[in-house]
N, C-alpha and C positions, 0 to 999 in steps of 0.2 A: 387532462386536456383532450380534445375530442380530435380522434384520430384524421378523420374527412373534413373537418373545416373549424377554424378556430379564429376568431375575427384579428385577435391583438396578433397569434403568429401570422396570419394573410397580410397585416400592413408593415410588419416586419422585411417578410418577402420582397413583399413591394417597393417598398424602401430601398431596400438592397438591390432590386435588379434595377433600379431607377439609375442609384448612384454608383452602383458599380463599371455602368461601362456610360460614363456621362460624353464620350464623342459620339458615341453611337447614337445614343439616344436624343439628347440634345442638342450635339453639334448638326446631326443630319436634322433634325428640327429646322435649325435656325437655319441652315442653308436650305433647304424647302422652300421657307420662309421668302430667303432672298430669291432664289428664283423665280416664283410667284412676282415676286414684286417687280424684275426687270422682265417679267413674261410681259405682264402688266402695263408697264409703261411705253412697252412696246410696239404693242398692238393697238393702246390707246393714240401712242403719236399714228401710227397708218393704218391702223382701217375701222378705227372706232372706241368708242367705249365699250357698247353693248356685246360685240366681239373680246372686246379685250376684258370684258366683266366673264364670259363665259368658257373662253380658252382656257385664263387663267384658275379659274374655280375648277373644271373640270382637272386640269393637270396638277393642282393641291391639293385638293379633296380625295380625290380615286388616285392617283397616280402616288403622291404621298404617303397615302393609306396603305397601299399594296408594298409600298418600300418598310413601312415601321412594321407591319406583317410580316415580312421577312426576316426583320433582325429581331423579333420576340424569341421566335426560339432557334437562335443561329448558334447555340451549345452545343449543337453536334457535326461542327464542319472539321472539329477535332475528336479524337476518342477522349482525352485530358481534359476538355472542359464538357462534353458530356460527361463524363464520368463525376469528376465534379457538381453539376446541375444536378443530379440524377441523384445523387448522395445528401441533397441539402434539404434539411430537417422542414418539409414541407409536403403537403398530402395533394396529388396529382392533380385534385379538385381546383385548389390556392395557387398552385403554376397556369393551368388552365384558366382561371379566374382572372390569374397575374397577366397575362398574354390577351383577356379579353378587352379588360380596363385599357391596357396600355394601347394598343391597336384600335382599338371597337371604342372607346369613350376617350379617353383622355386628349388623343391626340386629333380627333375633329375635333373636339369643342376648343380645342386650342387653335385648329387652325380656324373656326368659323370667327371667334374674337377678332383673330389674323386681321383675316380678309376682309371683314364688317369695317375695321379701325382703318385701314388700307382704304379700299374703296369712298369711305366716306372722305380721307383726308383728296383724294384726288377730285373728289364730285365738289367739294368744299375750294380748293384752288380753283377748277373752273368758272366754277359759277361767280367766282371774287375775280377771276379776271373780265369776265362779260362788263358791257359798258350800260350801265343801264341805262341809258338814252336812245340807244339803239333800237329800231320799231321792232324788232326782233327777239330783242330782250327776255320779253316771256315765252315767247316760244322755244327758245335755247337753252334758258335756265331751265323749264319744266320737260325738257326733250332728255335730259339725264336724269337719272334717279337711281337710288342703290340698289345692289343688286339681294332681287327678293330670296330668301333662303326657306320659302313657301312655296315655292312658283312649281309649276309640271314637270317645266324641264330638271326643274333643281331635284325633284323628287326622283327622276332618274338617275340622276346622279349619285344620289343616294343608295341607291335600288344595285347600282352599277356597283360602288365602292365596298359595298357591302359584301358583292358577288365575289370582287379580287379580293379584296382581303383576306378574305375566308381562304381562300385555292393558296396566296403565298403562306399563309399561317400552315395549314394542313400541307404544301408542301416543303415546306423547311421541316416537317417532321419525317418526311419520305427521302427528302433528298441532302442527305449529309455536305454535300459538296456543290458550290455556286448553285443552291437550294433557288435562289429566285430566276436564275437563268432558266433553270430544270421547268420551274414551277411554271413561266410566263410560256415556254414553250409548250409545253403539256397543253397549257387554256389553251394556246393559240390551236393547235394541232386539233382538238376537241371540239373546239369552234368549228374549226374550217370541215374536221369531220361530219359535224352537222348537218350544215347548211350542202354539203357535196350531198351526202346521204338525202336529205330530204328532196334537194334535186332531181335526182335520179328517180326517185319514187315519183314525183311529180312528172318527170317528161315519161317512164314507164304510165302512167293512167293516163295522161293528158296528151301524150305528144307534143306538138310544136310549142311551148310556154316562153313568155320574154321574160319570165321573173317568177320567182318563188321564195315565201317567205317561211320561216316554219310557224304551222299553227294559227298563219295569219291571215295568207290569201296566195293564188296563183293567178301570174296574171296569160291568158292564151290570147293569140294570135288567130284569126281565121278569117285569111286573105286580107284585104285593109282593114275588116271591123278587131278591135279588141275589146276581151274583155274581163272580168276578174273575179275568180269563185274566192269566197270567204267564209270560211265557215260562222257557225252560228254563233252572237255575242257571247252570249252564257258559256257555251266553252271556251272561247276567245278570252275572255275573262278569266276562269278558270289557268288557264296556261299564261295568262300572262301576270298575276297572282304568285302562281307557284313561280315562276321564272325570278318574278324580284323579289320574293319573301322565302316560301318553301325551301329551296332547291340554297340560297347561301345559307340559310340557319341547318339544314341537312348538314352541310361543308364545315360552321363550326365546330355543328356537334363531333361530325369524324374526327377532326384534330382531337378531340378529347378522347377519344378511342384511340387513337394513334398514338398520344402520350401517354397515355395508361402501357401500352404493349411498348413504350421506348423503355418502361420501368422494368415491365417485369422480361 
C-alpha cells in the first residue's frame, strides 16, 4: 500500500474523524445552523431581508468556517490525544487532506444547501403572505429575491472565509491550548499591525492624510481641497489578487508543513 496516499485508507480516516467525535463535528454544525436561522429571522423582522440575507451568510459562511477550522485539528489541546492522532495508521498527506475536505469542502457546501433551503423557504412565506390585489403587488413580490451565491460581494466573502479558515487550521497546529482564541488574536493583532504600519509610512511621505488604505489609495487633506493618490490598477489588481487567493492558499499550505513537524 503506498506509503503518502492511498485512497480506500484516506476514506477510512475520514470516516473515523467524522464519526469519532460526532458533537464536535455535527452537533456544532447543527447549531451554526440554528443560529444562522434566528440571526436570520431576526434582522429580517427589523431592518430587512437584504440585511438579514447578508449578516447572516457572512456570520455562517466565514464565521462558521473558521470554527470547524479549529476543531480539524484540536488533537493537541492534550498531549493523550495528540499522541494518539499522531500514531493513527495514516500518511501526513490523508490527515491534511482529512482537515481540508472537512473545513475547505464539506462544510460550505453543506452550509450553502443550508442557507439556499433557508432563504427560499422565508422568500416563499413572504411572497404567499402579499395580497395580490394590492397595486403594489409586483413591486413587493419582485423587491425580494434569493440571495445570489454569484454576486461580488458573495465573492468576498469567499475570498474572506478562505483567509480565516486557513489562519484557525494553521493555528490550531501552533497553538496547543484555546488554539482559536490564540489564533483569532494573532489575525486580529497582524491586522491591526498592518493597517498601523502602513499608516505611518503614509503620514511619514504624505503628511497631513484623512485615510489610508494598504495598497489601495491615500486620501490627503490640503486646506478644504481633498484628494486621493491610488496607485496604478495593474498593481492594485495584483495585491488584491494575491490578498484573496495567493496569501490563504500560502496559510494552507503551511498547516501542512506544520503537521508534517507535529509528526516528526
Amino acid at each position: 500500500m503506498n506509503d503518502i496516499f492511498s485512497l480506500k485508507r484516506f476514506l477510512l480516516f475520514l470516516k473515523k474523524t467524522l464519526l469519532e467525535r460526532p458533537v464536535q463535528m455535527f452537533g456544532f454544525t447543527v447549531l451554526i445552523f440554528v443560529s444562522v436561522l434566528i440571526l436570520y429571522a431576526f434582522c429580517k423582522t427589523f431592518i430587512g431581508f437584504g440585511p438579514a440575507q447578508n449578516i447572516s451568510f457572512i456570520w455562517g459562511f466565514a464565521g462558521g468556517g473558521c470554527f470547524m477550522a479549529s476543531f480539524v485539528f484540536a488533537y493537541f489541546s492534550t498531549n493523550a490525544s495528540g499522541l494518539s492522532y499522531l500514531t493513527l495508521p495514516a500518511s501526513h498527506l490523508e490527515k491534511w487532506l482529512c482537515g481540508i475536505l472537512i473545513a475547505g469542502i464539506l462544510y460550505p457546501l453543506a452550509f450553502l444547501v443550508f442557507f439556499r433551503l433557508m432563504d427560499a423557504s422565508f422568500i416563499s412565506a413572504y411572497r404567499s403572505s402579499l395580497n395580490p390585489r394590492d397595486p403594489l403587488y409586483k413591486t413587493q413580490y419582485a423587491s425580494i429575491f434569493v440571495f445570489p451565491f454569484d454576486g461580488r460581494n458573495t465573492w468576498k466573502v469567499y475570498s474572506l472565509s478562505f483567509f480565516l479558515s486557513g489562519s484557525m487550521l494553521l493555528g490550531s497546529l501552533y497553538f496547543n491550548k484555546v488554539g482559536f482564541i490564540k489564533s483569532a488574536l494573532t489575525v486580529c493583532l497582524i491586522c491591526i499591525g498592518g493597517f498601523g504600519l502602513n499608516w505611518l509610512i503614509a503620514v511619514l511621505f504624505f503628511g497631513n492624510i484623512n485615510d489610508a488604505a494598504p495598497f489601495d489609495h491615500v486620501t490627503i487633506q490640503i486646506g478644504n481641497e481633498v484628494g486621493s493618490i491610488e496607485p496604478p490598477k495593474q498593481w492594485a489588481s495584483i495585491f488584491s489578487y494575491s490578498l484573496a487567493y495567493v496569501i490563504p492558499i500560502l496559510i494552507w499550505g503551511l498547516s501542512f508543513i506544520r503537521l508534517r513537524e507535529k509528526e516528526f
